[in-house]
N, C-alpha and C positions, 0 to 999 in steps of 0.2 A: 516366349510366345507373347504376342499381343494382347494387352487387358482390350474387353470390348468390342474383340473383331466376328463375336460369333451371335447369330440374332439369339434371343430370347424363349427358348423354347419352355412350353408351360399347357395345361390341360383343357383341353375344350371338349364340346360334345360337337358329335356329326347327327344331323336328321336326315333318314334316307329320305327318301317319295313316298315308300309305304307306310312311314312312322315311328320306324323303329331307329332307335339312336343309340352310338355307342359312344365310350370314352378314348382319346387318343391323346398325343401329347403333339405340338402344332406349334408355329409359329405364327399364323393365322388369328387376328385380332386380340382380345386380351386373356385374361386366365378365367375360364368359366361361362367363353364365348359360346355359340352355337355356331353352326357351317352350317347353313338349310342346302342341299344339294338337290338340281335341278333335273338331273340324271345321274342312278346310278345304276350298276349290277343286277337291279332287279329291272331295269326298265330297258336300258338301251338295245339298240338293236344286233349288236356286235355279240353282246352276251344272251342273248334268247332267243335269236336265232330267228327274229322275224324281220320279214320287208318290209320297206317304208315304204308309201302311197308318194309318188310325187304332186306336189301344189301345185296349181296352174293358177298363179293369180296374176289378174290384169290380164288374159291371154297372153304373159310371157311364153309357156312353153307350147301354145299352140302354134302361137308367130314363129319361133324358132323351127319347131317341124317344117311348116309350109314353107320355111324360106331354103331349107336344106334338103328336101325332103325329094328330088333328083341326085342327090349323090349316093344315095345308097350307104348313109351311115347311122342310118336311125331307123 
């Protein structure tokens, strides 16, 4: 087998969103990094089962209705 062909794996910590943090082992920055994580398990919408509001910014999504809004797909 090849010396050096396999990345560096070593222990960091993860922060969820809610603050709580655990220990894993990562190849993700150096030994004793933190991951701040921007969405997890306790937040996103896939796992708690709520809908998302759509943005309407700039009248993008109102422009799109008006412009489509004869064909009977929205």
């Amino acid at each position: 087998m090849k010396k050096d062909t396999h990345p560096d794996y070593h222990m960091i910590t993860v922060a969820m969103t809610d603050g709580t943090t655990y220990q894993t082992r990562s190849t993700y920055g150096k030994p004793g990094d933190t991951l701040q994580l921007d969405i997890d398990p306790t937040t996103h919408p896939a796992w708690t089962g709520v809908t998302g509001n759509l943005m309407d910014r700039g009248g993008r999504v109102t422009r799109f209705k008006d412009k489509y809004k004869g064909l009977g797909i929205i």
